[in-house]
N, C-alpha and C positions, 0 to 999 in steps of 0.2 A: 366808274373810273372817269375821272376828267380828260378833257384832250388834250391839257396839258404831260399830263403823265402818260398817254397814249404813247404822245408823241416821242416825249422821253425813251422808256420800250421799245417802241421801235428804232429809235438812233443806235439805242445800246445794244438793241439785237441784230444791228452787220457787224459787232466787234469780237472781236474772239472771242474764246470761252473762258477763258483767265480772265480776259479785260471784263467781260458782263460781269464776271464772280467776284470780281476787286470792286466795282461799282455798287453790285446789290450788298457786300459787306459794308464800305459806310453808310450808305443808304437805311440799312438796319441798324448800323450802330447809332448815327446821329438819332436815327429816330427813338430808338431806345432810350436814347441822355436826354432826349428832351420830354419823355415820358417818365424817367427819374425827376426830374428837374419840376415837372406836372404835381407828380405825385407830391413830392417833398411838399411842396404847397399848399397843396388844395385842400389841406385838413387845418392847416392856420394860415392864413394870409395877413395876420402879425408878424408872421415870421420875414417875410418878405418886405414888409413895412419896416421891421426894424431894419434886415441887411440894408438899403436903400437909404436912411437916418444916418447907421453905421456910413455908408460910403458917401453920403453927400456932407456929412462932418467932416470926414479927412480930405476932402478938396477943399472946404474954404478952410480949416486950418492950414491947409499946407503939406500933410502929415502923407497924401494921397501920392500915390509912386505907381508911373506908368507902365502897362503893361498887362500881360494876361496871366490866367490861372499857374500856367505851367511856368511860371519864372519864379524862381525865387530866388 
């Protein structure tokens, strides 16, 4: 374990028992989405190459509308 995350741990372990369990749940979820997000990839990195073509096209035409995944 690094000492970064030592450190972490022990911050989060003077805080209640709710607050640690609200913490280690995104903690596992982010990790989780970014292990989705791994996976999706690592079998084609075409894939990733197209999305990235796809989104650098709709900036210089214009077409590209700010914002993140959850707006629509």
């Amino acid at each position: 374990m690094t000492n970064l995350l030592e450190k972490a741990f022990e911050t989060i372990s003077k805080e209640s028992i709710e607050m640690q369990n609200w913490i280690a749940e995104l903690i596992l979820e982010e990790f989780l989405i970014e292990k989705k997000w791994e996976l999706a990839f690592s079998n084609s990195p075409q894939k990733l190459q197209n999305l990235v073509s796809s989104a650098l096209s709709e900036i210089e035409s214009g077409e590209f509308e700010e914002g993140g995944f959850d707006n629509h």
